[in-house]
SETINU-520366 format. One record per residue (C-alpha): residue number from 0; chain; x, y, z. Coordinates in pm, 1 decimal. Layout:
<recs>
[NUM A [X Y Z]],
...
</recs>
This chain:
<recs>
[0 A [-1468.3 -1758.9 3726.8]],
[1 A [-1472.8 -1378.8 3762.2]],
[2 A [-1761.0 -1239.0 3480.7]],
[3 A [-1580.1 -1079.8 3168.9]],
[4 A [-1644.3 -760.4 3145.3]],
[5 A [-1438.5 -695.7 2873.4]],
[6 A [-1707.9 -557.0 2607.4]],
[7 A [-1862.3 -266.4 2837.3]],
[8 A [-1668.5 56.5 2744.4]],
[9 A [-1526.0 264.6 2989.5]],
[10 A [-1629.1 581.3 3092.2]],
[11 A [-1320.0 716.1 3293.7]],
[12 A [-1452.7 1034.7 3448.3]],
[13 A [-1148.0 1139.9 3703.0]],
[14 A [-792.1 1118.0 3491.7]],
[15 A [-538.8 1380.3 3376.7]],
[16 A [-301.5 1405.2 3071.3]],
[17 A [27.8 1226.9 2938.2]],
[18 A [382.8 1344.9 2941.2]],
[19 A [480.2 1508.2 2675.4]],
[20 A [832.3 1300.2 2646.4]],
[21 A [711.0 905.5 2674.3]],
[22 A [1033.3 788.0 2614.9]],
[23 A [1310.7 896.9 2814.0]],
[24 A [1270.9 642.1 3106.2]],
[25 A [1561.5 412.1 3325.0]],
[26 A [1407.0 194.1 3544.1]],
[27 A [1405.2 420.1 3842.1]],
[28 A [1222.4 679.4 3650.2]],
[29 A [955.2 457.0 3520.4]],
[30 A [909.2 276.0 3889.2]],
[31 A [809.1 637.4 4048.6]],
[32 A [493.5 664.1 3863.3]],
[33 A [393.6 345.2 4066.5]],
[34 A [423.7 498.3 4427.9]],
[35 A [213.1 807.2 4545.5]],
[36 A [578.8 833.6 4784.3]],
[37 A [787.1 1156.4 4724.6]],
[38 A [1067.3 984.3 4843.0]],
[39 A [1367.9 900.6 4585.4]],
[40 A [1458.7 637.3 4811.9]],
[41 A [1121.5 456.8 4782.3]],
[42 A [1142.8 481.8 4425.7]],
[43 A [1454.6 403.5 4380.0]],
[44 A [1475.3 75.4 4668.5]],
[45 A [1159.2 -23.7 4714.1]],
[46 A [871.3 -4.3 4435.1]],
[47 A [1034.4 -312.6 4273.4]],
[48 A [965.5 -486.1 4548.3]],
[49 A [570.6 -392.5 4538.7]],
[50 A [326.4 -595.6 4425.5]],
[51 A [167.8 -330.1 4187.1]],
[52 A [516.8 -320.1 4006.4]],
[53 A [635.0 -713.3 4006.0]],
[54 A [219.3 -772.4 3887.2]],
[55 A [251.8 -472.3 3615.1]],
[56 A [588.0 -577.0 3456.1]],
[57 A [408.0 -949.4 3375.6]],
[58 A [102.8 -757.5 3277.8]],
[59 A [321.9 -517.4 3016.5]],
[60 A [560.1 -810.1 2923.8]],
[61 A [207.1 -974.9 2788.3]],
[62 A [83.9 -699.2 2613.5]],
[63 A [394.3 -564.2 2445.5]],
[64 A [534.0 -898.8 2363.8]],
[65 A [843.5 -918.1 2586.9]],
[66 A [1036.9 -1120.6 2848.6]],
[67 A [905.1 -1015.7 3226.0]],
[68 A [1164.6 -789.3 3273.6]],
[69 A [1174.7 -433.2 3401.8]],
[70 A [1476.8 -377.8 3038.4]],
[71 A [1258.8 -544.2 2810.1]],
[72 A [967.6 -374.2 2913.1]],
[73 A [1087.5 -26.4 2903.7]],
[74 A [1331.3 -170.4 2569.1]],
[75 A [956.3 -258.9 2393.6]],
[76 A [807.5 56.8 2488.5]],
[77 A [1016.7 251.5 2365.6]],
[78 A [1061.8 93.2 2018.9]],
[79 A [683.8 167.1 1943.1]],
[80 A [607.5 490.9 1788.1]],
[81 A [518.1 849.3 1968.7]],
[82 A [149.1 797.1 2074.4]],
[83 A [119.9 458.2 1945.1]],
[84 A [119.0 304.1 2230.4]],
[85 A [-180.8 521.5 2402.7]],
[86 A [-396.8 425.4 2079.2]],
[87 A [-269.5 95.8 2138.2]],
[88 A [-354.5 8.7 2495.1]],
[89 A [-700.0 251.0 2510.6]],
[90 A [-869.4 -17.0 2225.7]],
[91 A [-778.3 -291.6 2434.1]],
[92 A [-902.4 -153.5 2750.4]],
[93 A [-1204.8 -76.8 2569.9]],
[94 A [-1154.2 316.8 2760.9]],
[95 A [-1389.6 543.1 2550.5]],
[96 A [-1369.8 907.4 2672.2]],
[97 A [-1209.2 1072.4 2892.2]],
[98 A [-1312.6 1359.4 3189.7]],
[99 A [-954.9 1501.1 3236.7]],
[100 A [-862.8 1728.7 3519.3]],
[101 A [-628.2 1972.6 3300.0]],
[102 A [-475.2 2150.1 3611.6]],
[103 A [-232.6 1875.4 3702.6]],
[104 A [24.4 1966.4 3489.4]],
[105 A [318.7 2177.0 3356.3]],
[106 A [491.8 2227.5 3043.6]],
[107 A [625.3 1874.6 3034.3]],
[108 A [270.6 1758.5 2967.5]],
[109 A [50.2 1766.1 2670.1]],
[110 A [-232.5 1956.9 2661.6]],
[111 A [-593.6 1789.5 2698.3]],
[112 A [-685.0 1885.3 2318.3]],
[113 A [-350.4 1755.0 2224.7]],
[114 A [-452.5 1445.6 2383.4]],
[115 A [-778.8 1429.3 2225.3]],
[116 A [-651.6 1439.6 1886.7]],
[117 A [-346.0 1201.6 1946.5]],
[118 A [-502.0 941.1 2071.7]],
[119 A [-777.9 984.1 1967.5]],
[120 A [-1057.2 954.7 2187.3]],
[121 A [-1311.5 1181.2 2275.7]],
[122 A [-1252.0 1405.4 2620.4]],
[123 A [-1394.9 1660.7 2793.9]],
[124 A [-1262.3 1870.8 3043.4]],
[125 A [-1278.4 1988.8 3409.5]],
[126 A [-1201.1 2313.5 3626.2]],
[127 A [-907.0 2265.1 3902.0]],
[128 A [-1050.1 2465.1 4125.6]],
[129 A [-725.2 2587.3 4352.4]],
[130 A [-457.7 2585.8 4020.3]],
[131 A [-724.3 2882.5 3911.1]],
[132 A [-767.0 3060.5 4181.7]],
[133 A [-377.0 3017.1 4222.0]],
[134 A [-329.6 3180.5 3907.7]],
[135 A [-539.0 3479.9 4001.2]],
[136 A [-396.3 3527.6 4300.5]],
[137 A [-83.8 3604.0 4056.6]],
[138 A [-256.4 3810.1 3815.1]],
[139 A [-443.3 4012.0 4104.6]],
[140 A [-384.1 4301.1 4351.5]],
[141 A [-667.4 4265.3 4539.1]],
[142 A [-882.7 4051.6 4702.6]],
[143 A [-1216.2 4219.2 4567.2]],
[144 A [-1072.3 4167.1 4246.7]],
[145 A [-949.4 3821.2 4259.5]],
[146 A [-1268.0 3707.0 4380.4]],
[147 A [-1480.6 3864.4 4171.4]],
[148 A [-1251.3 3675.1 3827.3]],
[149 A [-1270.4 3346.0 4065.3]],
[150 A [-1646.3 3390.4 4095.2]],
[151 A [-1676.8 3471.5 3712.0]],
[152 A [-1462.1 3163.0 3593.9]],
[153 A [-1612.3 2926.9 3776.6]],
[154 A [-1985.0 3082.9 3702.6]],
[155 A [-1895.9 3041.7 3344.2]],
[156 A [-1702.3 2704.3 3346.2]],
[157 A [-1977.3 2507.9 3225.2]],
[158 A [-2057.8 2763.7 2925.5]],
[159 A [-1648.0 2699.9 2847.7]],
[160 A [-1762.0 2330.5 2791.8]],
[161 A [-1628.9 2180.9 3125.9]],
[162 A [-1831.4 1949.6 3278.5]],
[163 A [-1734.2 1988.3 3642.5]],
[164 A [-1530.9 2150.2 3866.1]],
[165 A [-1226.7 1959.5 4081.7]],
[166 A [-1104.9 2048.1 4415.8]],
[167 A [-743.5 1947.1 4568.3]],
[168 A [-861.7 2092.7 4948.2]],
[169 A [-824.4 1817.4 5094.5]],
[170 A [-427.9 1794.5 5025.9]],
[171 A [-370.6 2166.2 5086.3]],
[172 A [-587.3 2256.0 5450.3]],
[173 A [-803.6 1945.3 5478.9]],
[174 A [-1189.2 1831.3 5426.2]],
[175 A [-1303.9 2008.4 5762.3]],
[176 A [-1455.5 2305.2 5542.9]],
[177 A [-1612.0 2570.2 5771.1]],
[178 A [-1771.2 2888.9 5703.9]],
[179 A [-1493.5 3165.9 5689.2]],
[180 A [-1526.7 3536.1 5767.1]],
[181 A [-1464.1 3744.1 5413.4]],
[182 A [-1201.2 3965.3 5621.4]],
[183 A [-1039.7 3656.4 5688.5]],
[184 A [-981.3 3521.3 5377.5]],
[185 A [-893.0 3847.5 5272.1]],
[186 A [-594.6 3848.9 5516.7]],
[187 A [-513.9 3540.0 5407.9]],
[188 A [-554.2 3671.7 5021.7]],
[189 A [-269.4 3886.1 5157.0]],
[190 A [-38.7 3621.2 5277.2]],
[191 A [-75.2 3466.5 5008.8]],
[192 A [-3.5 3741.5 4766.1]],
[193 A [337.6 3853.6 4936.3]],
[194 A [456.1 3504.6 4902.7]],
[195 A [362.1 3499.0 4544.8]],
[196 A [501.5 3860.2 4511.7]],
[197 A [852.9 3722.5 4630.2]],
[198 A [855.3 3379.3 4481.9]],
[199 A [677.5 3435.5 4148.2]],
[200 A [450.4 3133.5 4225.2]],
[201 A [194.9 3074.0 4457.4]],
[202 A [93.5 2763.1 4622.5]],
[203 A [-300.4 2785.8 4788.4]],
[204 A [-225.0 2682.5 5147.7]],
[205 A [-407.8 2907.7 5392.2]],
[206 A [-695.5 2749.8 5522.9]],
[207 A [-938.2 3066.6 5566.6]],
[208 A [-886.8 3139.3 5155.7]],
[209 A [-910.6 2768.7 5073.0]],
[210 A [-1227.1 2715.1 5249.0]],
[211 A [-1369.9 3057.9 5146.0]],
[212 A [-1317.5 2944.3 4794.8]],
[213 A [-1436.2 2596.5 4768.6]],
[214 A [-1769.2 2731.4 4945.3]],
[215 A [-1789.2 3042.1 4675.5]],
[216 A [-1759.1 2793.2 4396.7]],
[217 A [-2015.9 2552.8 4591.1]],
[218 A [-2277.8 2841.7 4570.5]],
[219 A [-2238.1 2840.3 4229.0]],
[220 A [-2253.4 2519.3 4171.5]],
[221 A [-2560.8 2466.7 4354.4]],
[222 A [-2719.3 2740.9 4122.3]],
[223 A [-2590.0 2556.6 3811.0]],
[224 A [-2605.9 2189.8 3948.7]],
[225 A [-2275.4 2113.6 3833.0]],
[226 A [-2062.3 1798.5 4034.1]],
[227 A [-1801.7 1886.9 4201.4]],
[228 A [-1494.3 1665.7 4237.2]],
[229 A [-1299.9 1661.3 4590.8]],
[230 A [-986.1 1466.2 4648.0]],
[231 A [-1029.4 1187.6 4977.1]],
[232 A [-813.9 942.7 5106.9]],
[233 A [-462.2 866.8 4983.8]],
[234 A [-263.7 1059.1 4727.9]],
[235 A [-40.2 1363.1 4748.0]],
[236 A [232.3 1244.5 4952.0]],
[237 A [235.3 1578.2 5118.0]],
[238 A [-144.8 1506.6 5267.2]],
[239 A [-203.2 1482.6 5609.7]],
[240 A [-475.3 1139.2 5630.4]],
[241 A [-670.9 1239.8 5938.7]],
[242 A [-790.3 1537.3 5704.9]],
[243 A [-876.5 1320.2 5437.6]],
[244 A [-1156.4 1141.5 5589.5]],
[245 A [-1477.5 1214.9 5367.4]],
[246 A [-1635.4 1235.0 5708.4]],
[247 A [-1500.4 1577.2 5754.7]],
[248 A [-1739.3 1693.2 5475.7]],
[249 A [-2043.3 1581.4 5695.4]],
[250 A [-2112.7 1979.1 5800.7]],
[251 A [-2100.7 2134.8 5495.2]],
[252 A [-2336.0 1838.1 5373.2]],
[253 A [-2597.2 1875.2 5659.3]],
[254 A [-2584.8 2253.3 5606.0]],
[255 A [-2843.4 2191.3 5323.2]],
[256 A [-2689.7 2459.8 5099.4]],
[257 A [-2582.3 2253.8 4878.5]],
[258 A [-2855.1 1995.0 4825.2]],
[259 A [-2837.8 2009.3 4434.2]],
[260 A [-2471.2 1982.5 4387.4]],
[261 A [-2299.2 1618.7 4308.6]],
[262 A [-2031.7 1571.3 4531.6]],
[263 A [-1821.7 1304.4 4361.7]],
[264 A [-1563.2 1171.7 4628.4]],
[265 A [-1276.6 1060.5 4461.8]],
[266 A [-1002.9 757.6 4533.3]],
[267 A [-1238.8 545.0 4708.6]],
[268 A [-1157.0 776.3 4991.9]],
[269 A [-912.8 470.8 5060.7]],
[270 A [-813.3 380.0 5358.7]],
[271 A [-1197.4 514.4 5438.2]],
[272 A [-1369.1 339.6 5222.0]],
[273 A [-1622.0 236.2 5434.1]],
[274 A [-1712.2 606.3 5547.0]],
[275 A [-1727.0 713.1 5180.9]],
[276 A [-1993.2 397.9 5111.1]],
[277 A [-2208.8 525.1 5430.1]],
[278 A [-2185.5 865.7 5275.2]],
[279 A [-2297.6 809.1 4926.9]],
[280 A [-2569.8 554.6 5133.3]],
[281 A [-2727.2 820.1 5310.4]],
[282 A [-2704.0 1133.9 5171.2]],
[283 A [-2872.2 1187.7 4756.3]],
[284 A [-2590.4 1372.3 4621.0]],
[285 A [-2264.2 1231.6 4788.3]],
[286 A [-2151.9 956.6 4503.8]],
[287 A [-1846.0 727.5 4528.6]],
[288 A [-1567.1 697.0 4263.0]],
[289 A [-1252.2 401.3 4303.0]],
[290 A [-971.8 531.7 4120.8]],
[291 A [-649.7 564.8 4234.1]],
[292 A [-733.0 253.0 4473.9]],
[293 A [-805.8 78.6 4138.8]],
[294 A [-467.7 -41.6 4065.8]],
[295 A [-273.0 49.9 4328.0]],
[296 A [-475.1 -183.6 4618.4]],
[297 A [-404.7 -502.3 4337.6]],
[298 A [-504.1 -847.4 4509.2]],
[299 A [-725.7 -626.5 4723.1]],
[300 A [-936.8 -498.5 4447.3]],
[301 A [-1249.7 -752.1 4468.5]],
[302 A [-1231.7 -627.3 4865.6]],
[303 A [-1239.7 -283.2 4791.4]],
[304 A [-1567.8 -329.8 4538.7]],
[305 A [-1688.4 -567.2 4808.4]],
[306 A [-1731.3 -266.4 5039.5]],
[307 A [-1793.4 -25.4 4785.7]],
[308 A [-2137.3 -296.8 4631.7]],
[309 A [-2204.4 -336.7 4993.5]],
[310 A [-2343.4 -58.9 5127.5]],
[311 A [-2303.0 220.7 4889.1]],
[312 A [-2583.8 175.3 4598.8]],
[313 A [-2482.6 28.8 4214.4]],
[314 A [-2628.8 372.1 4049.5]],
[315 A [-2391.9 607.0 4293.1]],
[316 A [-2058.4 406.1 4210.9]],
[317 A [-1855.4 554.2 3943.5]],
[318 A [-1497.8 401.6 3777.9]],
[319 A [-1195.7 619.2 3729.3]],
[320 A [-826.5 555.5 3671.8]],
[321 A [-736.0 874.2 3805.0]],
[322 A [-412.7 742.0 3586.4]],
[323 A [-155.3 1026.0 3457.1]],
[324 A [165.0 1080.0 3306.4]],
[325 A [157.3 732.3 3122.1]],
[326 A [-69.1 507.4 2943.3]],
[327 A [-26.7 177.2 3110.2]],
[328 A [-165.6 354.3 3414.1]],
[329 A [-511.2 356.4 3241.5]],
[330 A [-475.1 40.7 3087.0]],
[331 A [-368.2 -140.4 3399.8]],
[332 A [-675.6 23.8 3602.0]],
[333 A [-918.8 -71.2 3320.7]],
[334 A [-812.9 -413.8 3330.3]],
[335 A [-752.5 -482.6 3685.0]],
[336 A [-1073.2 -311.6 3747.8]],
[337 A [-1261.1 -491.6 3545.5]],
[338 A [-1135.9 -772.0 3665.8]],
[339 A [-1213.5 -732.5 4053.4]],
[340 A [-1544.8 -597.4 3930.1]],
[341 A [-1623.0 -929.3 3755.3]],
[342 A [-1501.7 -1167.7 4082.5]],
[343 A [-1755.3 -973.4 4294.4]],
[344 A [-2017.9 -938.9 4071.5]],
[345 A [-1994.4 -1346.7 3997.7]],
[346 A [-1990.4 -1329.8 4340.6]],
[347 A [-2340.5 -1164.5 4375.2]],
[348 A [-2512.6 -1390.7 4126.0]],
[349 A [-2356.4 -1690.8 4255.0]],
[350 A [-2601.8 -1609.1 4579.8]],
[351 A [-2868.5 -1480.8 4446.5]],
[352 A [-2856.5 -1145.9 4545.7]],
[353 A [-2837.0 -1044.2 4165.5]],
[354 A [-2976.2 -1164.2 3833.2]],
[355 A [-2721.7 -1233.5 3572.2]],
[356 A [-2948.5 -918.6 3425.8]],
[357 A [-2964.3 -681.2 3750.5]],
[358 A [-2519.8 -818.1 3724.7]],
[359 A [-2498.4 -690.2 3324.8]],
[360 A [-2675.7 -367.8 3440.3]],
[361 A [-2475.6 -348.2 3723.6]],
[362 A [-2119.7 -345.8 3546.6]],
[363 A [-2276.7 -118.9 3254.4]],
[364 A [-2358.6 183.8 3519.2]],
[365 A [-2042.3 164.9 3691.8]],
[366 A [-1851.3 165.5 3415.7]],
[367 A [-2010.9 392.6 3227.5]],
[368 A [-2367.3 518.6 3254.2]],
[369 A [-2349.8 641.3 3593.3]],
[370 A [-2062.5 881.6 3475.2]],
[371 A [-2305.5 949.6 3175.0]],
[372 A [-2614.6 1054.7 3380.5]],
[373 A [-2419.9 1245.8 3602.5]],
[374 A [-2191.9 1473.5 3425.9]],
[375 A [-2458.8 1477.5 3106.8]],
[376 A [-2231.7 1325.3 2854.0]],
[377 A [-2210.0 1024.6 2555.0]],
[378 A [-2005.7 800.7 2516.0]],
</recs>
């Protein structure tokens, strides 16, 4: 029997905010927020067929007291109250706060305060690094300029009360970051600025500025010590995967420049999950998060803490739900989570290579006092 791990709180440290309108949901609308696809077709044909969905609807049914149906599940959901719901399914998933990345949004969502007081729970946020400098690139004539309000934001992030800063490179020019030439990103500034000039909006897709950025924040993260978050693996369904790999990051790791910034490597870098457990193995400030692959991976979940508890050590391992839009994303992460968490960590005791105490410590750090130590919060 897997270990229940039901009584440690949660610490979720990588997740972003509801939609605003919880309610408004036919079945092919609710099924897309269980595919990272950006196909209709996939949404629409094939997530029903998943084992993340078929599992989830039983899960659900449970919970909200209804027959295993894709109808009565979305029928039950929507007779609860606005918000009810959230408070209903964070107490049983024992989730206590919340590190939300704010800049994955748009007017349909709430904001994170909004969130805060709603649900309530206590959360604290963190700086999207390419949504700001996206938003100066708007606001900004020049490169000089923009860079010197990128520099200033991100110098005084922590002072704003974030706790980190978040990077999306890898789904925009990929995880190969290389030292860039200032007159290059500058030209690229340039680009970038006509197309926001003639579209109103600006998406951050030109490698030199991208990588010119992330290392300008890096430098002043390293002076602050703040962790930074970078996207790996699976996700955006716009990503190209052989960028994802964490080991791209290997150079700007071995550079030594920044030796006394966190990098927190997000989705279990899944498929690579392996690479990201050598990574957080070998080098002190590379640490390993699993959400995203916690729920979507499902039966595999005791595999993917298998590989994550067998290389990469217990004090570097952090949980996440990396859930958004909805609530029964974090709830069904929590749970299934803690689940495959328990069947491995049974696992461990059962051959001695943990003590039923070194086992309790073991689930209490990854599932919440890592996250504590690292980003210098309380539950």
């Amino acid at each position: 029997m897997p270990l229940n791990l039901a009584a440690i709180p949660i610490l979720d440290h990588h997740c972003h905010a509801f939609l605003r309108d919880q309610w408004i949901f036919d079945a092919a609308a609710f099924q897309r927020f269980f595919t990272e696809s950006g196909s209709d077709v996939v949404r629409r044909e094939h997530v029903q067929h998943s084992v993340f969905f078929k599992w989830a609807i039983k899960e659900l049914a449970a919970f909200l007291g209804c027959e295993p149906t894709v109808a009565a599940v979305l029928s039950a959901r929507a007779a609860v109250p606005a918000w009810t719901l959230a408070r209903r399914m964070f107490e049983d998933a024992n989730i206590r706060l919340l590190l939300l990345d704010y800049g994955f949004q748009g007017a349909e969502n709430v904001t994170w305060q909004e969130m805060r007081d709603q649900v309530p729970i206590p959360i604290e946020p963190m700086l999207r690094l390419e949504v700001l400098a996206q938003q100066l690139i708007l606001e900004h004539d020049t490169f000089d300029d923009m860079l010197e309000a990128y520099t200033a934001a991100v110098a005084g992030a922590r002072a704003s009360g974030h706790v980190a800063l978040k990077s999306i490179i890898a789904y925009r020019t990929g995880l190969a970051i290389r030292p860039t030439e200032r007159a290059e990103a500058a030209a690229a500034f340039a680009a970038a600025k006509e197309r926001a000039r003639a579209a109103g909006s600006v998406r951050l897709a030109d490698k030199p500025l991208n990588d010119y950025l992330v290392l300008a924040a890096l430098e002043v993260a390293e002076q602050q010590q703040m962790p930074v978050q970078f996207h790996t693996g699976f996700g955006d369904p716009d990503l190209d995967m052989l960028l994802v790999n964490p080991f791209h990051l290997r150079p700007v790791l071995e550079s030594r420049r920044f030796d006394h910034v966190p990098f927190v490597l997000l989705h279990a870098s899944y498929p690579y999950v392996r690479e990201l457990g050598y990574l957080a193995a070998v080098y002190p400030n590379v640490y390993m998060d699993v959400g995203l692959a916690i729920p979507y991976v499902t039966i595999d979940i005791p595999a993917l803490w298998r590989q994550a508890l067998g290389l990469t050590p217990i004090n570097k391992i952090l949980f996440s739900t990396d859930a958004y839009s909805i609530p029964e994303i974090y709830w069904l992460a929590a749970r299934w989570g803690r689940w495959g968490l328990g069947v491995v960590l049974e696992e461990l005791q059962a051959v001695g290579a943990l003590t039923a105490a070194e086992t309790e410590d073991a689930a209490v750090r990854i599932l919440h006092r890592n996250s504590e130590e690292l980003y210098g919060v309380k539950l």
